[in-house]
N, C-alpha and C positions, 0 to 999 in steps of 0.2 A: 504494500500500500504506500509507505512512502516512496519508494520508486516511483509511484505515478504522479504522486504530488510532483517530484522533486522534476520530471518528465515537463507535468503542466507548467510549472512553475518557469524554466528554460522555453518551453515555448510559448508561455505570456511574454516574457522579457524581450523574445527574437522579434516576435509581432509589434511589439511597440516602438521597437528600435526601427524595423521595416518600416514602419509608420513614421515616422519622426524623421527618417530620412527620403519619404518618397520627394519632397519637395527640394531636397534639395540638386543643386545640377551635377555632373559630372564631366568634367575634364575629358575630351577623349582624343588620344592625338591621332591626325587621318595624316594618310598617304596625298603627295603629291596629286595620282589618279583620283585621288579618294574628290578631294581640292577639287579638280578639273570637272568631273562629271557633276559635282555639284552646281559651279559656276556657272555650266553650260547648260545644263539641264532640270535645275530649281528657279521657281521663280520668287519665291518667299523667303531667301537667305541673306543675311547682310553678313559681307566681306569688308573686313577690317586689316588695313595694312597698318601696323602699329611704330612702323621707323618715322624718323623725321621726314619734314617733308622736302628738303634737298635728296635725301636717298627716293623716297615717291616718285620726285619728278625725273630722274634716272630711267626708272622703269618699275611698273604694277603689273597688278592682277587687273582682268577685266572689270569694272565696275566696282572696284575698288574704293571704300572711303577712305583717306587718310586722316586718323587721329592718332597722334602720336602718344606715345605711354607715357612718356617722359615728362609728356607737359604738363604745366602744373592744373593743367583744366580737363585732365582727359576722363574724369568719373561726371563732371560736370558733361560734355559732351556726348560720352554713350549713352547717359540717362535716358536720350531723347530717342534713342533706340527701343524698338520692340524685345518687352523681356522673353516676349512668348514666341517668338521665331528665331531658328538655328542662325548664332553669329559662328562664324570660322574667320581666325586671328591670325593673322601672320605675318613675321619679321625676316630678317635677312636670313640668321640660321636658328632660331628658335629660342632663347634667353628672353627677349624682350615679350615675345609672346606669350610665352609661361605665364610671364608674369600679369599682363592683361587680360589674359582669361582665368587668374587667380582672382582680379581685381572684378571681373564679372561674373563669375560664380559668387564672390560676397554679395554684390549687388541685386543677384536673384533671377540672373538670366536664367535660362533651365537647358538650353541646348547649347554647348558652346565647343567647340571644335576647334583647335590647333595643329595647324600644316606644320608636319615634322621635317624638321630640318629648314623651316624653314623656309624661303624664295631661292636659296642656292640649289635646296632639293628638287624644287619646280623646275629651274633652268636645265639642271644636271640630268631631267628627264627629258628635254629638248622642249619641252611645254610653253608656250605661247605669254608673254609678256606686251603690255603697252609702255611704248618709251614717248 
């Protein structure tokens, strides 16, 4: 008999953590391709290039907003973003981006995506940039 209590009791605990975490978002880092078929093929996705904007005007992603992580207004700026549609985040090789879809999962986005590695990993695929 306490076995089963001790059973229930493990699976009240697992249920309410389940609960308590469904809202919150998760990090998930995508492939390059992963990137590409999104940008080409979703129409409800906002693509976040997170470097300055001298590296931006170098060369993006198609449809690309540039807000940079750095600045000191950039939680002030994505506000204005939908929390409830997939952002995917990406920097030069992945540091800066980390960190601004750290900075959007605090804020409550729910679907947040980081291109691993990166835009070096996009080029290094031969994948298509605007300069």
């Amino acid at each position: 008999m306490r076995k089963i209590r001790i059973l229930g009791f493990i699976a009240a605990v697992a249920l309410l953590v389940a609960c308590n975490n469904a809202g919150n978002a998760e990090i998930q880092m995508v492939s390059p391709v992963q990137v590409y078929e999104a940008v080409y093929g979703e129409d409800s996705l906002q693509l976040l290039d997170v470097r300055t904007e001298e590296e931006y005007q170098v060369s993006h992603l198609k449809n690309a907003q540039n807000i940079c992580v750095t600045s000191d207004n950039f939680r002030e700026k994505v506000a204005s973003l939908d929390k409830q549609k997939p952002v995917y985040v990406y920097c030069k090789k992945g540091g800066r981006s980390a960190q601004a879809a750290r900075i959007l999962k605090e804020m409550g986005f729910t679907k947040v995506y980081d291109l691993q590695g990166g835009l070096t990993s996009w080029e290094d695929k031969g994948l298509e940039t605007i300069n």
